[in-house]
N, C-alpha and C positions, 0 to 999 in steps of 0.2 A: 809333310814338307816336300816331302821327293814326289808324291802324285802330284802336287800344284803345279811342281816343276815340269813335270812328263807333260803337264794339261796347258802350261803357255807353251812348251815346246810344239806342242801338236797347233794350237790357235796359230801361232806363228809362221807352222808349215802351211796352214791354209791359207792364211793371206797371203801367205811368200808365191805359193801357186793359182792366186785370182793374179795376182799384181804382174807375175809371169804370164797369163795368159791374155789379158792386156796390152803387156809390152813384146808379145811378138816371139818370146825367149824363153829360154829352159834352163835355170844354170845348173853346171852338172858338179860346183862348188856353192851347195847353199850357204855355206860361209861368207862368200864376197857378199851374196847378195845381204844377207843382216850387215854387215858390215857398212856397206853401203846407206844403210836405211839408219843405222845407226848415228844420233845426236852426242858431239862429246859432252853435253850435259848429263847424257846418261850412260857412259863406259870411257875409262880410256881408253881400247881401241874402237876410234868412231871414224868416221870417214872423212875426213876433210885432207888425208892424202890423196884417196879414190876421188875425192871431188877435183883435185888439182889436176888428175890424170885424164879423169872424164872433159874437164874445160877443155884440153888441148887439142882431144880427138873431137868433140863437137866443133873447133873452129875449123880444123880442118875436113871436117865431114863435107858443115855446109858450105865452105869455099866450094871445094871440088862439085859440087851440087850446082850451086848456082852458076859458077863456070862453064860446065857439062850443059845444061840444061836451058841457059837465059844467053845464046849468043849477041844478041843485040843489046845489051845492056854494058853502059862504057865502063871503066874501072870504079869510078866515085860511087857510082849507083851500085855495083857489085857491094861496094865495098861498105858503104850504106844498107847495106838490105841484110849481110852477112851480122854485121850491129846488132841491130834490130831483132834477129831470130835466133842471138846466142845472148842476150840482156837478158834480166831477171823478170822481167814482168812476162818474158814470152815462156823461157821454162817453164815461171810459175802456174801458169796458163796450161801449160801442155801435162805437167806433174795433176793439176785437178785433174784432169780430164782422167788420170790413172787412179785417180782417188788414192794420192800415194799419201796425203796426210794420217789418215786410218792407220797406215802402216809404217808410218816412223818409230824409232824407238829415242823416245826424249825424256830427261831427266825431269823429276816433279814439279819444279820451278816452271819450266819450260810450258810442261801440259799445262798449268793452272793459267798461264797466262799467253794460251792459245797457239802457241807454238807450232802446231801439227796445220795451221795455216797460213802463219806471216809465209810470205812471198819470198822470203832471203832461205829459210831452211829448205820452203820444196824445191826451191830452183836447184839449191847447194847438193839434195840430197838425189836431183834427178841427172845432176853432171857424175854424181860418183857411182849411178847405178853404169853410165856409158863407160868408167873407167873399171868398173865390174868386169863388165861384160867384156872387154879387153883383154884382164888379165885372167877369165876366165875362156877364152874362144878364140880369141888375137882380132886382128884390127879390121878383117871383114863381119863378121860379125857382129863386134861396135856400130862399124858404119851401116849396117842395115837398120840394127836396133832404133839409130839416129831416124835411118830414113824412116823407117816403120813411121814415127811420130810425125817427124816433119813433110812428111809430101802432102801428108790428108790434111795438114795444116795448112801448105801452102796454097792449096786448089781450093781453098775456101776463101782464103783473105785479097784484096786488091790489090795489086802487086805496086800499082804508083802509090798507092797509099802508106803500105807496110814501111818504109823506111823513111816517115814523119811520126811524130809522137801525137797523141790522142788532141795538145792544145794546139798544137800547129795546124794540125786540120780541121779544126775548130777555127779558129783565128783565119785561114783564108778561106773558108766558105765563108764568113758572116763579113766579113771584107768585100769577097767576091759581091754580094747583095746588098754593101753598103751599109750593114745594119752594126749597128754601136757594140764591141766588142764585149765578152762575161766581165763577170765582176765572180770573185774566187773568195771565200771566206771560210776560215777557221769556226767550226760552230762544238766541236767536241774535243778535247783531250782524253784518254784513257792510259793508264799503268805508269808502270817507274822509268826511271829518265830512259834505263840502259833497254828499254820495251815499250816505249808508248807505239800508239797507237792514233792518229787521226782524222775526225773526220771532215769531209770541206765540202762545202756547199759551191757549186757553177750557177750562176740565174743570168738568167738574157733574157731582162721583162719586155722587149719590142715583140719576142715570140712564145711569151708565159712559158719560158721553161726554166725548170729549177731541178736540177740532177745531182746528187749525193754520189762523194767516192771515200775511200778508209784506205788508207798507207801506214807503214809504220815509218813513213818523214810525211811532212806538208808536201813535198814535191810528190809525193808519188799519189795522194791524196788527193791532189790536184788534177794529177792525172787520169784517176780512173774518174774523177769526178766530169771531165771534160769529153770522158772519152759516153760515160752513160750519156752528158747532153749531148755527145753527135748521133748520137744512134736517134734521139728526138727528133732531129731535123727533118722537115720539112723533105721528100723526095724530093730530087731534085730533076729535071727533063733535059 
C-alpha cells in the first residue's frame, strides 16, 4: 500500500513539473499547486477558494494589460475585449493548450463522465493555479504567470474580432454577403441532467457547410459549432 502510495506521489511530481514547465513557474510550495489542480469531487480541500482568488488577479492582470498596451482603444472596447479573455471558453482554450486535464485531480464520478475536459473545470482549475501562484510568490509573479499565457494568445487572435462571440461573427459576415443566415440544431444529448453534454449541428446550405460543436449547454454548443463554420468561410479579400 505505502509503495503505490510513494508511486502516485512520484507520477504526480512529474506532472506537477511538465505542467510547471509549460506554465513558465516553479512553485517552491508543491502544495498550492495539487491544491489548485484539485476537483472538490475528489478531496475536501480542493480549490475553488484559489479559484476565487486567481479570478480576481486575472481580471486585474488583463485590465492593466490591455490599458498599458492598446492606447487607442475607448473604454467599451477595453472593457469588451477584458470579457472575453477572462470567460470560460478562453481559459478553457488556453488550460488545453497546458494539457492541464491529464493533470486534474477529480473524483470517479467526475473522470467517468469526462470531467478532466468539460470547459467549466479547466477554466476553474486554471484561475486557482494564478491564485497559486499568488499565494505562493506574491502578485508579480501571478501577473507574469497570466502574461506568460496571454500575450502568445493575444498576438495570434484578431483583436476587432476577439471581443464578438463565434455567432456574431458568423451572422455578420453571411449578412455582410447577403447570404441566408445558419440554421443551429440539437443532433446529440449525452449524460445526467447535473452533466450533459451537447452536440449542435451549424449548416449554411447556400455555401455546403455543416460544422459540428459539443458544450455542456446548447449555448455553448452552439458556439463552438459556429465558430468551426467560420473557420469554413470562404477567404475573404
Amino acid at each position: 500500500m505505502q509503495a503505490n502510495k510513494d508511486s502516485q506521489r512520484a507520477q504526480e511530481s512529474l506532472r506537477g513539473s511538465a505542467l510547471c514547465k509549460k506554465l513558465g513557474y516553479v512553485f517552491k510550495q508543491p502544495q498550492l499547486l495539487q491544491r489548485a489542480l484539485t476537483h472538490r469531487s475528489y478531496a475536501p480541500e480542493h480549490n475553488e477558494r484559489l479559484e476565487f482568488l486567481g479570478d480576481s488577479i486575472l481580471g486585474c492582470v488583463i485590465a492593466k494589460h490591455l490599458y498599458s498596451n492598446y492606447p487607442q482603444l475607448s473604454e467599451g472596447e477595453l472593457s469588451r475585449l477584458r470579457s472575453n479573455l477572462v470567460r470560460e471558453e478562453t481559459l478553457a482554450t488556453l488550460a488545453q493548450q497546458l494539457d492541464m486535464g491529464s493533470h486534474l485531480r477529480l473524483g470517479e464520478g467526475e473522470l467517468k463522465s469526462g470531467g478532466f475536459r468539460r470547459p467549466s473545470i479547466l477554466a476553474d482549475a486554471l484561475e486557482a493555479l494564478f491564485g497559486a501562484v499568488l499565494l505562493d510568490s506574491g502578485f508579480a509573479a501571478a501577473e507574469q504567470t497570466v502574461l506568460n499565457l496571454y500575450v502568445p494568445y493575444l498576438e495570434m487572435v484578431d483583436m476587432q474580432a476577439l471581443g464578438k462571440d463565434a455567432k456574431t461573427l458568423l451572422q455578420e459576415y453571411l449578412q455582410g454577403k447577403r447570404i441566408p443566415l445558419p440554421t443551429y440544431s440539437v443532433i446529440a444529448m449525452q449524460g445526467e441532467a447535473h452533466a450533459q453534454s451537447f452536440q449542435v449541428e451549424c449548416v449554411i446550405p447556400s455555401l455546403k457547410i455543416s460544422a459540428r460543436g459539443t458544450g455542456t449547454s446548447r449555448r455553448n454548443a452552439e458556439q463552438q459549432a459556429a465558430q468551426a463554420a467560420y473557420q469554413q468561410l470562404p477567404a475573404t479579400t
